[in-house]
N, C-alpha and C positions, 0 to 999 in steps of 0.2 A: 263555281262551287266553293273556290276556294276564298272566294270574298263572304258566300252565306256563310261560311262557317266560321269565320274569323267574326261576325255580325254578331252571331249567335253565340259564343265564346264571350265575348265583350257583355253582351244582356245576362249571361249566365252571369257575370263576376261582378255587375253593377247590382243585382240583385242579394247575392250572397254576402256581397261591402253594406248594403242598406238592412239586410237580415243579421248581419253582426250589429251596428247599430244599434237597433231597437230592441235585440237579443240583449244587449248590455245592461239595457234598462230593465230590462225583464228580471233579469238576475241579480238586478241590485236588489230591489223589491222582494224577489224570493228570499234573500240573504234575511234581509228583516223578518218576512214570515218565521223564517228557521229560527232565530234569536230566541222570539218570543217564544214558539212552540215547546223550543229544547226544556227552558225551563219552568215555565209555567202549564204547557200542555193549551194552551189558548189558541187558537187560530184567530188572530190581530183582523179583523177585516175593514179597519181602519188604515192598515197599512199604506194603499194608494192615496189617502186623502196627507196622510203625512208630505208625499211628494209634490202635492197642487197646494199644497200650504207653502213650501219651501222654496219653490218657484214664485207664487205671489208675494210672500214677504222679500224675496229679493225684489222682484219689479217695484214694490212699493218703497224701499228704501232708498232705490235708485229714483226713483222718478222723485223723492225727497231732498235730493241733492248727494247721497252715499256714493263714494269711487265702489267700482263695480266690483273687487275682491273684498272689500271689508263688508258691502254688503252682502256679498255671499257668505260670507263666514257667520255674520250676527244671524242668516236666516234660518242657515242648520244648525247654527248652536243650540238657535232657539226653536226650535221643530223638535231638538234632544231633548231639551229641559221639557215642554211639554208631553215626550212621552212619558218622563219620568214622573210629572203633574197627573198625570190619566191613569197612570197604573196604585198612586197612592189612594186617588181620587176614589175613581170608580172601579179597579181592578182588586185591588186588597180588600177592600170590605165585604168581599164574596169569597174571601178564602181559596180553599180548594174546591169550590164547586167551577170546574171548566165548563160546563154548558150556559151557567148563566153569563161566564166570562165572555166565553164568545156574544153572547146578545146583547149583551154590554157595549165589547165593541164596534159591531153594528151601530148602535144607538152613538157613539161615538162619534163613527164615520159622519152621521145625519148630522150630528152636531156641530161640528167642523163643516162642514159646505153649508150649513146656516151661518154660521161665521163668518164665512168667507165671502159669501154673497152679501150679506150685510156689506163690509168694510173692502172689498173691492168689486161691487156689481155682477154681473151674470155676464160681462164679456170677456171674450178672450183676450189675454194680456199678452204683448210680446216681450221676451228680454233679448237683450241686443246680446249679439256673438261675440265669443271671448277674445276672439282672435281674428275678425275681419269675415265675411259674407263672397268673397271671392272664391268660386269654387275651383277645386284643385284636381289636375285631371291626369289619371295615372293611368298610361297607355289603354288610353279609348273608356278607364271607367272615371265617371267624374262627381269628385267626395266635396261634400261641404265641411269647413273646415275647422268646426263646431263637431264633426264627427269624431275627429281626432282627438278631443277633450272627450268624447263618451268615453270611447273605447279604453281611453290611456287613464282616465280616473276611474273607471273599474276595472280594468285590470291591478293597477296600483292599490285600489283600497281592497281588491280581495286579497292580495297579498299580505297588506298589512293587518287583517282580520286573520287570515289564514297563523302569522307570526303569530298573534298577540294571542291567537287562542294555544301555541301550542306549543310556546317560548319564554312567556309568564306567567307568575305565579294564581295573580287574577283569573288569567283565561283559562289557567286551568283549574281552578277553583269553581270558574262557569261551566265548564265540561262536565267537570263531576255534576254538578247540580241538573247536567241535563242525562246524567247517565241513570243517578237515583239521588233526587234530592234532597229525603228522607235521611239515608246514609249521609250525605252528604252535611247536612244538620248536627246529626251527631258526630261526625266529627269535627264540629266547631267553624264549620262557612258561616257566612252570615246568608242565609236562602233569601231572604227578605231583600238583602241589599240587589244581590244577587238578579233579584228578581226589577228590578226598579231598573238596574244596569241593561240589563235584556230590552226594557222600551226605549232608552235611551240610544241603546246601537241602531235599536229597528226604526227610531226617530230621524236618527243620523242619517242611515243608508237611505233610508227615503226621502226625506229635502235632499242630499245630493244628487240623487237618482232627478228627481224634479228640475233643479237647476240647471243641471247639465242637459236636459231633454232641451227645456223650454227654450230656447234659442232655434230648433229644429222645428218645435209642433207648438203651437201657442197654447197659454195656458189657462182655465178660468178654474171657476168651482168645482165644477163635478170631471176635470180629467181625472181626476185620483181613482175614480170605479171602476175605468177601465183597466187602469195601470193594475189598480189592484187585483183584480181579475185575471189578468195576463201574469202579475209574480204568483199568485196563488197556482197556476195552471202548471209553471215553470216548476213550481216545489211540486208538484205530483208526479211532473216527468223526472225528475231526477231523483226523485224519494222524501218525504217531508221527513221535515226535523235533519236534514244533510246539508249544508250550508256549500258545498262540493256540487254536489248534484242540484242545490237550486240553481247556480249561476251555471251550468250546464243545461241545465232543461230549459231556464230562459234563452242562452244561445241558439238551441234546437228551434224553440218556436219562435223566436224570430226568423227564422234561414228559413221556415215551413211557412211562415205570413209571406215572407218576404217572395219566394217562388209561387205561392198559390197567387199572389197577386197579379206578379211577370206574366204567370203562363195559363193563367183560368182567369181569374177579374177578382178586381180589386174589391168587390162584392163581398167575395168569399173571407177575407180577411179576418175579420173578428170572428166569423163562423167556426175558421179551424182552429181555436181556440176550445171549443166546447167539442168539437168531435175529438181532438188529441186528449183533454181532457175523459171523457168518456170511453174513449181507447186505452189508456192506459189502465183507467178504473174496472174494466172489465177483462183484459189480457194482465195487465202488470200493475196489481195497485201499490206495492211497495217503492216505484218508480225504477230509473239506473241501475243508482248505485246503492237500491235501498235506503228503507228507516234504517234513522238513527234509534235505536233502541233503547226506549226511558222505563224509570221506572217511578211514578208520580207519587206522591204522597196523598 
């Protein structure tokens, strides 16, 4: 009895380690939804393809000849810059109309995995581990060691978002702009800038989020739909537009992927994404910890 339950204990904890994990990712990607949302009121649904861009551009600078950290740095610098390229592009010359924004980035997202299937193919690509493939086994649960860079670079970059939003001048200057952006205008922000700034983080977070997966789950074209799907899901449970409660809600459904797998079938995975989704949309659609509450121009 006392060897089942120690069996069982051990499967709980190797679940809940794999459920933080991909819960990480989840809430990096949510992070990015929030960015965007706060300020623009846009729902980014290009978001995940930002992450399978940021993964391929490292695979292909490596497989170029790039040492593995400088190519990580050029692939989300340059994932940033392109959102700030998308949002001058295609997002500003729609103003304040957010409905067309949102179909906008839709049409984005398509555009971006035409891209990317062009210049790296329709297969999945692997990036090699940052720190070695020898799994690491901590009393009976056993972590690959690629998981310890998820977890420990988003933890550290929500931190450093968490600072930057609410330490300096900038971030609070973005705050404002997600509270009323309007007001925010007249007293002398630059909303515009502001606004560009907003794709640039949500560019950021997502090529990181990508890089750091893709040594775990391999990467091609269209992973970004799903990703993106799962940080969108991740901002409803913890409330959109709350940059707090997205990297919460993505922990929650990863831990809820990650047990519905263990203990029903690995079937069910992607499924309870859309029932938590629809759960919360009809019991609790503010999420957690709640919207963050704007006021749009």
């Amino acid at each position: 009895m006392t060897v089942e339950l120690t069996a069982e204990l051990t499967a709980l904890a190797q679940y809940v380690a794999s459920g933080l994990v991909v819960g990480s990712i989840y809430g990096l990607i949510g992070v990015g939804f929030t960015t965007v949302y706060n300020v623009t009121g846009i729902v980014n649904f290009s978001q995940g393809d930002f992450a399978s861009l940021g993964a391929l551009g490292a695979i292909g600078l490596i497989a170029a000849g790039v040492p593995l950290p400088v190519a990580l740095a050029i692939a989300v610098l340059c994932v940033g810059l392109l959102g700030v390229l998308i949002e001058r592009v295609a997002i500003r010359p729609v103003g304040n109309d957010v409905l067309r924004g949102i179909i906008i980035t839709i049409g984005v997202g398509v555009a971006l995995q035409g891209i990317a299937v062009l210049v790296w193919g329709t297969d999945a690509q692997p990036l090699r581990a940052f720190s070695g493939e020898k799994p690491v086994n901590m009393g009976g649960v056993t972590v690959p060691p690629q998981a310890f860079w998820v977890v420990g670079t988003a933890a550290v970059l929500m931190m450093l978002l968490w600072l930057f939003f609410t330490r300096t001048y900038v971030g609070k200057a973005f705050r404002a702009c997600a509270v009323n952006a309007y007001a925010a205008g007249l007293m002398g922000i630059p909303t515009r800038a502001m606004r560009s700034f907003s794709f640039f983080v949500a560019g950021l977070t997502g090529a990181i989020a990508g890089v750091i997966v893709a040594p775990i789950a391999l990467m091609q074209y269209d992973s970004g739909i799903f990703l993106g799907i799962k940080g969108f899901v991740a901002c409803i449970i913890g409330g959109f537009g709350n940059p707090v409660g997205a990297a919460l809600g993505g922990l929650l459904l990863g831990l809820l992927e990650a047990l519905s797998s263990g203990y029903l079938s690995s079937g069910y995975k992607n499924a309870i994404a859309f029932v938590v989704l629809l759960a919360f949309l009809f019991v609790r659609p503010s999420g957690l910890l709640g919207e963050l509450e704007a006021v749009k121009r």
